[in-house]
Every structure is written in C-alpha cells, then in structure tokens.
C-alpha positions in Angstrom: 133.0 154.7 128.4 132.0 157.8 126.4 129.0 156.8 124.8 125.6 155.6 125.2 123.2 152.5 124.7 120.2 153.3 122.3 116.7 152.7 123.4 113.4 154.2 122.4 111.7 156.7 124.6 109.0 154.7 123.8 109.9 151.4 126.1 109.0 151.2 129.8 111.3 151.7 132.0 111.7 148.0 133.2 112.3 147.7 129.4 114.9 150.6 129.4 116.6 148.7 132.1 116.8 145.1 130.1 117.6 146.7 126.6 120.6 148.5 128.3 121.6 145.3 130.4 121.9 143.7 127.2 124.6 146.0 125.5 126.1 146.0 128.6 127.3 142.7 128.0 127.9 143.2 124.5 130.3 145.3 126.2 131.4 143.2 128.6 132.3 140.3 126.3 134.7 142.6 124.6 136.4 144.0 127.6 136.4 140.8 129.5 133.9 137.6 129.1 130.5 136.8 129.7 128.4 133.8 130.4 127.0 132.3 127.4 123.8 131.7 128.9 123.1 135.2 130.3 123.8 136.6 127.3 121.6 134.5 125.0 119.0 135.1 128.3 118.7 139.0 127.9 119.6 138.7 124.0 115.9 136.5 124.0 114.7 139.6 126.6 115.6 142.0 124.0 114.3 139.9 121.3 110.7 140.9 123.2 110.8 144.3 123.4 112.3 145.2 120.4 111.0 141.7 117.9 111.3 143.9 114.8 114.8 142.7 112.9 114.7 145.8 111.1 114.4 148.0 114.7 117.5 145.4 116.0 119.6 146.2 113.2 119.2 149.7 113.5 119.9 149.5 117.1 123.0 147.4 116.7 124.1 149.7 114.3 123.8 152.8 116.9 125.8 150.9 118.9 128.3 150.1 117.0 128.5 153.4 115.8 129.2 154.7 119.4 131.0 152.3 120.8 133.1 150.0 118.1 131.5 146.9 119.7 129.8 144.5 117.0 125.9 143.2 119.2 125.8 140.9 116.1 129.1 139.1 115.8 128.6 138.5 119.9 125.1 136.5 119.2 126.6 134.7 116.5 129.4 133.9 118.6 127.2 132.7 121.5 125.2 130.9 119.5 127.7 129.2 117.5 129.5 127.7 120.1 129.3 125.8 123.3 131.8 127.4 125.4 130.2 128.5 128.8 131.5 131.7 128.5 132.0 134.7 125.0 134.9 136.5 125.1 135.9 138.4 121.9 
C-alpha cells in the first residue's frame, strides 16, 4: 500500500480511527471480501462524521485518486445486494 486515507485534521481522533477503518474495507473488498454488514456499519459511521455529500464525494475522490479503489461503486454494491459478503 503506497498511499493514504483522507481525513480532516479537523475530526477527533476516535473519528480519525472510524473514517480510516472505513476505507480500509473499501480496500479490503477489492483485495479480498468483506462482510456486508460491517461495511454498511462503518459506511453509516462515516455517514456521521462526515454527513456533508459534497465533503464524501470529495473524499471518495481522494481516494480513489490514491488508491484506484472506487468507495462508491462498494456502497452501491453492498446496498444493492443481499450477499453476506462484497467482493469486487
């Protein structure tokens, strides 16, 4: 892995901590598979520090950017569907 998760200096650091657990398993359903409900459990986590869709775009977009994983097609995946576990 040679990049980094976006956050805003901003958050606490318990906040940090979720926000990055999150794209970690962006990350994770791309390299291997995740549970469908964790992920829609930190995605809603997220969803309270950052509730701005403008802020969550940009942020998806950062990571993205860095790392060539989608946060957006994941959701939509996860929501979409009623496997137990996202793979992409």
């Amino acid at each position: 892995m040679s990049y980094s998760y976006p956050f805003d200096e901003s958050w606490s650091k318990q906040e940090i901590i979720d926000v990055v657990n999150f794209f970690s398993l962006i990350e994770k359903a791309y390299e291997h598979q995740v549970s469908r409900e964790d992920l829609l459990t930190v995605y809603r986590r997220f969803k309270e520090i950052v509730p701005s869709k403008s802020e969550e775009k940009q942020l998806f977009a950062e990571f993205n950017k860095s790392s060539g994983y989608t946060p957006y097609q994941v959701i939509k995946k996860a929501r979409d569907s009623q496997s137990k576990t996202i793979k992409m």
